[in-house]
LUMNUSE-928153 format. One record per residue (C-alpha): residue in one letter; x, y, z. Coordinates in steps of 0.02 Angstrom, whole numbers, padded with zeros to 5 digits, always signed. Each point is the difference from the previous one (the first is absolute). Layout:
residues N
aXYZ;...
This chain:
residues 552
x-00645-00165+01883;x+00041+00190-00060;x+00159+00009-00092;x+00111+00125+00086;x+00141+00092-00025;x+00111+00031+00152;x+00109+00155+00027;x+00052+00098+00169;x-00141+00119+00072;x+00065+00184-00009;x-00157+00101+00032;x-00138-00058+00088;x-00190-00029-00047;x-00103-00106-00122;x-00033+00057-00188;x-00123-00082-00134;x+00008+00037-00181;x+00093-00039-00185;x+00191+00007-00033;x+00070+00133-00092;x+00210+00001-00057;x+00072+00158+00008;x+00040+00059-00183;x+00200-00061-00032;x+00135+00107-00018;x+00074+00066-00159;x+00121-00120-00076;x+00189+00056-00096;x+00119-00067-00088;x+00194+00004-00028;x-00055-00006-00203;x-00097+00168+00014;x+00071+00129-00106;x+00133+00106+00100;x-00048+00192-00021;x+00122+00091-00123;x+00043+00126+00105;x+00082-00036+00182;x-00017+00149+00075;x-00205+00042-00047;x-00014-00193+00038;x+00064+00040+00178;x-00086+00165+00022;x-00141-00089-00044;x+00042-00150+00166;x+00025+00141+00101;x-00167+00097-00060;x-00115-00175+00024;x+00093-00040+00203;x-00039+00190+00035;x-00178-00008-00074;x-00044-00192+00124;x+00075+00087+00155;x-00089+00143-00021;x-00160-00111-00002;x+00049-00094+00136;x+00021+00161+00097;x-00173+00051-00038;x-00066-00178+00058;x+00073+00052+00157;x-00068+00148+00015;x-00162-00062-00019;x-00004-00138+00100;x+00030-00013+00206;x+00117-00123+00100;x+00094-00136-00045;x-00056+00016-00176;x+00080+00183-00002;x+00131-00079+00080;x+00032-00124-00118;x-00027+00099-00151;x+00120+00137+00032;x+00121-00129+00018;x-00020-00065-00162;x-00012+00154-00074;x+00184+00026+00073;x+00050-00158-00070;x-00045+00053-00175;x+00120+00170+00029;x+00128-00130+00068;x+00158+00065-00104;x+00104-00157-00004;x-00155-00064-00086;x-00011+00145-00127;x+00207-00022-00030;x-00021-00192-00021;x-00143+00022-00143;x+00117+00155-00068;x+00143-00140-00021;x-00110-00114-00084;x-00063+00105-00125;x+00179+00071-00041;x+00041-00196-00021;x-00122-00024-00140;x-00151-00059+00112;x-00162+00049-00057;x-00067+00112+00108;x-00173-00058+00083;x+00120-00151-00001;x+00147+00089+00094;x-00146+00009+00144;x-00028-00147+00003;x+00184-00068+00022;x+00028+00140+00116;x-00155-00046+00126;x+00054-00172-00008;x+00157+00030+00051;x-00042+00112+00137;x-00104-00112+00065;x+00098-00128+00002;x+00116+00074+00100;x-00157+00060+00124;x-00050-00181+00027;x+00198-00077+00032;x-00022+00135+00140;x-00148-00070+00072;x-00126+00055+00148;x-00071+00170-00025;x+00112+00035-00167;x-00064-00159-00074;x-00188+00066+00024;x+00046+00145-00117;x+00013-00097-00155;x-00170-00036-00029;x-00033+00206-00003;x+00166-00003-00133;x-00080-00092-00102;x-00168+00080-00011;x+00110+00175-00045;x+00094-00093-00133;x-00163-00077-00074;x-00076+00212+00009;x+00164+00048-00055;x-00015-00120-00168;x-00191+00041-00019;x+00050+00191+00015;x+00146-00031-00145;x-00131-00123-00113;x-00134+00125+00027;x-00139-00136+00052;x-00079-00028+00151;x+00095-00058+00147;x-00059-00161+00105;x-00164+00028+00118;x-00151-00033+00077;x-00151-00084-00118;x-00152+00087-00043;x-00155-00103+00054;x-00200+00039+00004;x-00008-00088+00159;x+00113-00032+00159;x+00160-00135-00016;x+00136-00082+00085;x+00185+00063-00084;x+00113-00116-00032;x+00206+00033-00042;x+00175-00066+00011;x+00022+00115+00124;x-00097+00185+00025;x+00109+00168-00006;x-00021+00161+00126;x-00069+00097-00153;x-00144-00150-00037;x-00050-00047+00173;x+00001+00184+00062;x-00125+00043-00144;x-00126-00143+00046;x-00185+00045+00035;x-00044-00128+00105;x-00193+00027-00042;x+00061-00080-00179;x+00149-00090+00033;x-00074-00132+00142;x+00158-00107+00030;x+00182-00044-00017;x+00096-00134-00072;x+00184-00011-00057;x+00118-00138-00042;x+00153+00099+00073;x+00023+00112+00159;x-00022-00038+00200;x-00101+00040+00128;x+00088+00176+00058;x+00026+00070-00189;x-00071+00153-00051;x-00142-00097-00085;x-00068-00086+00161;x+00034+00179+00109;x-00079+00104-00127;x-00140-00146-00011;x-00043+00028+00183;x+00014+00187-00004;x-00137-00020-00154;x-00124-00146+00101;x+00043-00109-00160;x+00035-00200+00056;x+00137-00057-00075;x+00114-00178-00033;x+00183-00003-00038;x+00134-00099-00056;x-00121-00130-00096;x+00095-00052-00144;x-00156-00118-00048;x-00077+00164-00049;x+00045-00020-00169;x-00102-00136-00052;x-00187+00110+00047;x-00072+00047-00148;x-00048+00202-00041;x-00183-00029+00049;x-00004-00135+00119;x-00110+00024+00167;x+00081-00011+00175;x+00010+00043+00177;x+00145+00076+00084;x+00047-00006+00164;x+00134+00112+00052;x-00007-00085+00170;x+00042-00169-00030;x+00094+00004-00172;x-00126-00099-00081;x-00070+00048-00172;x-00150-00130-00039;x-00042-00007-00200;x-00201-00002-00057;x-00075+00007+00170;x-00162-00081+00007;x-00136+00128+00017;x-00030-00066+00155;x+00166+00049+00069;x-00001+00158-00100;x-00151+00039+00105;x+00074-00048+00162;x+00154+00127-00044;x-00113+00143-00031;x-00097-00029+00144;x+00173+00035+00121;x+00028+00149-00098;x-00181+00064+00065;x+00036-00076+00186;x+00174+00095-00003;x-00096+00155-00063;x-00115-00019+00164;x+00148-00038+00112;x+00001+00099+00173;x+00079+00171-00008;x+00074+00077+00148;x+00160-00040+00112;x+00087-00175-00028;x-00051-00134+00139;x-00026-00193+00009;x-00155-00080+00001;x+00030-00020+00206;x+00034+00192+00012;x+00197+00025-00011;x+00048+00150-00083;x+00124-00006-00131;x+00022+00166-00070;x+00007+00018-00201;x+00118+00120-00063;x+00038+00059-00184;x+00167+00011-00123;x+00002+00173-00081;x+00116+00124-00107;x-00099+00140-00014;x-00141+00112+00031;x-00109-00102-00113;x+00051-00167+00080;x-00074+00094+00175;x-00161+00041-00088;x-00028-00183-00051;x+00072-00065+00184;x-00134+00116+00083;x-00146-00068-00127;x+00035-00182+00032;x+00018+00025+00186;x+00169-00015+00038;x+00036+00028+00196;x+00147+00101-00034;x+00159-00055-00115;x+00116-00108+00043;x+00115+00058-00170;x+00019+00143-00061;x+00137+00002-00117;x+00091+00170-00057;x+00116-00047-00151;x-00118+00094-00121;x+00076+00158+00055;x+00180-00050-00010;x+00002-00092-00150;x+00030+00076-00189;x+00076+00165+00086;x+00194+00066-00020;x-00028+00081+00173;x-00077-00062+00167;x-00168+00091+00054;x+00006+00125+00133;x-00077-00005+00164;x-00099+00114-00033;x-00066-00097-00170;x+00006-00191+00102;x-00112+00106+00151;x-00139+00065-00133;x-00025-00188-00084;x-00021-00088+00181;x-00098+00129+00052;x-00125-00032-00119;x-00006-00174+00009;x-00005-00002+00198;x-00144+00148-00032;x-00113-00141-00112;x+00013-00128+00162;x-00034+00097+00121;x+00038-00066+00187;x+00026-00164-00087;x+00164-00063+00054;x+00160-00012-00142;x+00160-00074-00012;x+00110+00067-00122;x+00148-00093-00077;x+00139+00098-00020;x+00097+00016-00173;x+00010-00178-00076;x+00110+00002-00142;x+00155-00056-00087;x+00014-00156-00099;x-00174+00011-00122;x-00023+00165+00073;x+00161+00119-00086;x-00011+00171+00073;x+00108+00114-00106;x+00053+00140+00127;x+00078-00137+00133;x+00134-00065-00133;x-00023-00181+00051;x+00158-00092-00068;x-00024-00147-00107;x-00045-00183+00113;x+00044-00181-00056;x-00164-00026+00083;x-00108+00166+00042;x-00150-00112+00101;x+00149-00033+00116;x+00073+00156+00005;x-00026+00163+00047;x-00189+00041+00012;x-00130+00033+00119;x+00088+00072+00174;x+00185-00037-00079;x-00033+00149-00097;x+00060+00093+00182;x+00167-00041-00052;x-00018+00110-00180;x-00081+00125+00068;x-00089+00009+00168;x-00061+00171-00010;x-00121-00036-00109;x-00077-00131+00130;x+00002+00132+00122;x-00073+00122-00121;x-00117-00126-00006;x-00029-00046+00180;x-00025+00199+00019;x-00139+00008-00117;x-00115-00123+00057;x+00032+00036+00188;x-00065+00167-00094;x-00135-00062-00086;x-00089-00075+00162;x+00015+00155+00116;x-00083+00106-00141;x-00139-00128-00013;x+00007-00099+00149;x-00032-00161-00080;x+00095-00157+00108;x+00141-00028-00082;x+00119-00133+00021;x+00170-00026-00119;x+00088-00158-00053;x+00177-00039-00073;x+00029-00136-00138;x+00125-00102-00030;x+00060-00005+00174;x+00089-00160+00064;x+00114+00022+00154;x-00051+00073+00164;x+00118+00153-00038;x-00082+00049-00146;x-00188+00008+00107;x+00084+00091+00133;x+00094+00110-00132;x-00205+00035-00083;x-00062-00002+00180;x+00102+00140+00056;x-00018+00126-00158;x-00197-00045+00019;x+00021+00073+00154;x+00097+00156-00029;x-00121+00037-00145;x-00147-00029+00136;x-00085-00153-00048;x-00016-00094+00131;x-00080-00149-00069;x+00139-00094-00091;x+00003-00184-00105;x+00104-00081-00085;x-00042-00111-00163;x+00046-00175+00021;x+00041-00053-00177;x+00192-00088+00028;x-00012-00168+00084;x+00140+00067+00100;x-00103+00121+00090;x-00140-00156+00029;x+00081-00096+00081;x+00083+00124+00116;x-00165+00087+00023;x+00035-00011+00177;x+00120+00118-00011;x-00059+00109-00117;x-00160+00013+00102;x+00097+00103+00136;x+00038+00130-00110;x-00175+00045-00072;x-00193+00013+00026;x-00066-00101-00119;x+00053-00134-00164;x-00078+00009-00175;x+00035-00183-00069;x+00019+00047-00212;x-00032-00183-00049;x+00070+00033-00189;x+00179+00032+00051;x-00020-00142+00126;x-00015-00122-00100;x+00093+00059-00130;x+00161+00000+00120;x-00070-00142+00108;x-00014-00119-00145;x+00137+00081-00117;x-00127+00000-00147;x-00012+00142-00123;x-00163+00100+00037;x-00032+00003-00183;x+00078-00173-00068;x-00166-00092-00054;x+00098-00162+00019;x+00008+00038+00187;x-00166+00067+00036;x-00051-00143+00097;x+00114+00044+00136;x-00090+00183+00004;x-00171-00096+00036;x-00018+00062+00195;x-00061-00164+00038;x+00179-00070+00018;x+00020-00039+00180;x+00172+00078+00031;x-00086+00166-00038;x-00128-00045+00124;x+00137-00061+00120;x+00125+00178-00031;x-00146+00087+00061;x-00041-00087+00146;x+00185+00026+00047;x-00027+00186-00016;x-00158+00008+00091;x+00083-00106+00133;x+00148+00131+00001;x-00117+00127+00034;x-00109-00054+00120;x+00126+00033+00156;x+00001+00185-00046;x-00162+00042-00026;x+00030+00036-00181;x-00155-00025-00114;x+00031-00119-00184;x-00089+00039-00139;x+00014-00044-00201;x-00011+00109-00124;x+00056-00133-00141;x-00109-00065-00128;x-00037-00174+00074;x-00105+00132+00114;x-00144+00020-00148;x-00021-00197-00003;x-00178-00017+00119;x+00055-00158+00057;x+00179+00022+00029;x-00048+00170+00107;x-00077-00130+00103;x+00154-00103+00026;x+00091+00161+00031;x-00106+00042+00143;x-00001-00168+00074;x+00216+00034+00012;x-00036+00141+00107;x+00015+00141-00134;x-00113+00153+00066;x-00028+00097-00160;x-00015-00014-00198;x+00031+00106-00127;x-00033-00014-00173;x-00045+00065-00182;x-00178+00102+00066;x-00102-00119-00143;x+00051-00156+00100;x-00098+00067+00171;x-00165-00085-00036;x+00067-00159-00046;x+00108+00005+00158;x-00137+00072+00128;x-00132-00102-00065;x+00110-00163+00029;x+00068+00052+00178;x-00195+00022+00049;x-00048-00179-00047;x+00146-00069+00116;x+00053-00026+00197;x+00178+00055+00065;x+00007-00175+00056;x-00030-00087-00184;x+00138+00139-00072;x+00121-00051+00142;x-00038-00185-00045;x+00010+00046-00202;x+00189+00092+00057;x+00064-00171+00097;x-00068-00107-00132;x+00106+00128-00137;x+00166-00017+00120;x-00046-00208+00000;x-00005-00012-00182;x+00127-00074-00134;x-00055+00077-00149;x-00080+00175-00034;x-00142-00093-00092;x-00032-00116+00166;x+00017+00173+00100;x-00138+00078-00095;x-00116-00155+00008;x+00035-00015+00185;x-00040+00167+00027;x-00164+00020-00079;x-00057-00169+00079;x+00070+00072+00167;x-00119+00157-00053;x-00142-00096-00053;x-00009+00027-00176;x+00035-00074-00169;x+00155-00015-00078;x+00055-00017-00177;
C-alpha cells in the first residue's frame, strides 16, 4: 500500500506533482554585535517596519478579497506601535537589533495566542513581519515561494498572508503545512486561489524536497510516490471536473440547489460571474473599513456596492454588514482593549460603540440597490439573542431592505433558532465561527484542527437544529462557511434541509459537478447517516457510502 501522510483537508480538489519547502526564515542571535549607536540602530527598526508595511499595503492593493483583506491587516500589524516601543526597549537594553525583533514578535505573540480564538490566528501573520522585518535589517532575502521549471506542491510549517496571497496556482499546484487549521488564512486564501490544500499534518516533515505525491484537499490524505497508475487516475478527475455541467446547481433527480459565491470586492464579482455563481450568498465589506482613521461616507460605501451589484446584474446578493473587532482593529471606533476580543465586541456588538456607522451602513446599500436594482438582501453577524435580530430587523427596515438575515455563528442563536426565525427572512449558517464556539477550539490552533473537520457530527447536528428552527417560519437556511466548498459535504448539507451554498467562486465546479451525480434522497440518507455517526471519520465514510462513492 501507498504510504500516506494524513493532515485535515482545508481546500478542496486533487493535485499531482513534486514537493517543494518554502525557503526558511532568516535566523539571529543574542551574540550578534549590538549597533554602536542606539538611536541610528532604532531609526534604522523603525525605517525596516515602515518599509514591510508599506509592501504589505501594496499586496493589498493589488490583490482582491480576502487576500486584500488579510494583507492590510498585516500590514497594520507591522505599524502596531506597542510593537515598535517593545523593539525600541530592547535595543536601548543592549539587544542587537534584528535580534530586538525577534524578542519583540515573540513576545507579542505570545501574548496573541494566551488570548486565543481570532487573536490567536494573528500570530502566524506576526511572525511572517518579524521574519521581513529581520530580512529587511540583514539585507537578504526574506522567506518565499520556490522557483521551479515545472508545477509543485508547497510545503511549510505553516504559510503567511504575504506567501499564500502571492501563489500562482498555474505553478504552485498544491498545499501542505505541518501547522494551521482548516479556517486559517492559508486554507481561505487556498480556496479563493482553486489550490487543494492539507493542514495540520505534522508528519509533513519527514517528505523529502523532491518526493512525488498526490494531495487531496478533500479527504486530508497526502499519498507519497503514487504509482503511475494512480497518478493517471488523478489526472483523469481533473479532466472530468474540467467537463463538469455548467449552469444552475441541481441533483441528479432535478432538485435545485442554488450555488452562491463569497466575495469582497469588485474583482471577487468578476470571478463569481465567470464560474457561474447564481448570485452571492457573502459579500463581505470590511475592506472598506479597515486601515482607515475615519469611517467611509455614504456616499463612498453607495459608489463601491454599486459597482459590485452593477458586475451581477439581476443576480441576487446578500451583503454582510460590518464584521469587525477582535482580528479586525478599526482605528476610528476606539475599541477598548478585551481579555478575549473573539468574545467580545465584534460583528453587530459594534452597535453599542457606535451604531451610526451601521446605519450609515444600512443607508448605503439600501442605496446601492435602488440605483442598480440588483436584489439585495442584508445580514447581521454575530447575532445571538432574539433582541439583537429584531434590533437588525427593524433598522433593515427603516433603511428599506426588506429582505433581512441573520448569521447564525453562536450556538446560542442555534439552538434557539426557533426564535430567532420570527424575527427575520432568512439564516446564513457561517460554519467557521460555529464550530469554533460550538467546540471551544481555536480556529487556528493546529493541535485542534480536527475538531474544525466539518465532518464532526455535532456540527451536522447544530445545523439541523437551526434548519428545524426555521422551518415553522418560512425562513430559508443557507451556509456560507467553508465546509460549503467540500463536494461531498455540500451533499450532506443538502440532505439537512439547507436550501443554498455559498462559497469561494473556484470551489463551484467541484460542488455542482458532485450535486449532479447525486439524488435528494441519497444526500438526505448521507445527512442521517452524518447525525448517526460517532466519529467525524465514520461520518465521512458513512456519507460517501450513503452517496455511492468511495471513501478514503
Amino acid at each position: 500500500m501507498t504510504h500516506e501522510v494524513r493532515g485535515v483537508a482545508a481546500a478542496p480538489g486533487v493535485a499531482v506533482g513534486p514537493v517543494k519547502w518554502l525557503a526558511p526564515a532568516p535566523v539571529t542571535s543574542r551574540d550578534d554585535p549590538p549597533g554602536s549607536d542606539v538611536d541610528a540602530e532604532i531609526a534604522r527598526a523603525e525605517a525596516a517596519f515602515e518599509a514591510v508595511a508599506g509592501r504589505y499595503a501594496t499586496q493589498a492593493l493589488a490583490v482582491a478579497g480576502p487576500a486584500a483583506d488579510i494583507l492590510f491587516m498585516t500590514s497594520a500589524l507591522a505599524g502596531d506601535p506597542a510593537l515598535l516601543d517593545q523593539v525600541r526597549a530592547e535595543i536601548r537594553g543592549g539587544m542587537p537589533t534584528a535580534h530586538a525583533v525577534t524578542e519583540a514578535v515573540a513576545h507579542f505573540g505570545g501574548q496573541l495566542a494566551a488570548l486565543g480564538g481570532r487573536m490567536a490566528e494573528r500570530v502566524s501573520d506576526l511572525t511572517d513581519v518579524g521574519h521581513r522585518v529581520v530580512a529587511e535589517l540583514l539585507g537578504v532575502e526574506p522567506p518565499g515561494i520556490p522557483s521551479s521549471p515545472t508545477p509543485f506542491v508547497l510545503a511549510a510549517d505553516d504559510l503567511a498572508p504575504a506567501d499564500t496571497a502571492a501563489l500562482d496556482p498555474a505553478q504552485v499546484v498544491g498545499l501542505l503545512t505541518v501547522a494551521g487549521g482548516p479556517t486559517s488564512h492559508t486554507a481561505i486564501l487556498a480556496k479563493a486561489l482553486g489550490i487543494p490544500a492539507v493542514v495540520a499534518a505534522p508528519d509533513a516533515v519527514t517528505i523529502a524536497t523532491g518526493t512525488e505525491v498526490v494531495l487531496d484537499g478533500t479527504t486530508g490524505v497526502v499519498e507519497l510516490e503514487p504509482s503511475p497508475a494512480r497518478r493517471a487516475e488523478v489526472l483523469a478527475h481533473r479532466e472530468r471536473l474540467a467537463a463538469a455541467p455548467t449552469g444552475p446547481g441541481r441533483t441528479a433527480d432535478g432538485y435545485p440547489v442554488p450555488l452562491l459565491a463569497n466575495v469582497g470586492s469588485g474583482a471577487d464579482a468578476r470571478l463569481a460571474v465567470e464560474f457561474g455563481a447564481e448570485g452571492v450568498g457573502l459579500f463581505r465589506t470590511e475592506f472598506l473599513f479597515l486601515d482607515r482613521h475615519s469611517a467611509p461616507t455614504v456616499a463612498e460605501q453607495t459608489d463601491v456596492y454599486a459597482e459590485v451589484f452593477r458586475i451581477l446584474g439581476d443576480r441576487p446578493v446578500t451583503v454582510r454588514t460590518l464584521d469587525a473587532g477582535s482580528d479586525k482593529p478599526l482605528p476610528f471606533l476606539n475599541l477598548p482593549a478585551e481579555e478575549n476580543p473573539a468574545l467580545g465586541v465584534r460583528g453587530l456588538r459594534l452597535r453599542g460603540v457606535d451604531e451610526q456607522a451601521l446605519l450609515d451602513q444600512l443607508t448605503a446599500i439600501a442605496a446601492a440597490a435602488a440605483e442598480t436594482g440588483t436584489p439585495v438582501a442584508v445580514m447581521a453577524p454575530m447575532v445571538a439573542t432574539a433582541e439583537e435580530a429584531n434590533y437588525f430587523a427593524a433598522h433593515a427596515t427603516a433603511a428599506g431592505l426588506e429582505n433581512r438575515g441573520i448569521m447564525i455563528e453562536i450556538p446560542a442563536a442555534a439552538l434557539c433558532s426557533d426564535r430567532l426565525g420570527a424575527e427575520v427572512e432568512f439564516f446564513s449558517i457561517g460554519t467557521n465561527d460555529l464550530s469554533q464556539y460550538l467546540f471551544g477550539a481555536d480556529r487556528m490552533s493546529a493541535a485542534l484542527a480536527a475538531l474544525h473537520d466539518p465532518w464532526q457530527p455535532a456540527l451536522a447536528a447544530a445545523i439541523a437544529t437551526v434548519v428545524a428552527g426555521a422551518e415553522p417560519h418560512g425562513v430559508k437556511v443557507g451556509v456560507c462557511g467553508e465546509s460549503a466548498s467540500d463536494p461531498e459535504f455540500a451533499c450532506v448539507l443538502v440532505g439537512l434541509g439547507v436550501q443554498s451554498l455559498s462559497m469561494a467562486p473556484r470551489s463551484l465546479i467541484a460542488v455542482r459537478a458532485r450535486l449532479a451525480q447525486v439524488t435528494l434522497d441519497r444526500c438526505r440518507v448521507a445527512a442521517a447517516s452524518v447525525l448517526a455517526a460517532r466519529t467525524a471519520h465514520d461520518a465521512r465514510q458513512a456519507a460517501c457510502s450513503a452517496l455511492g462513492l468511495n471513501a478514503r
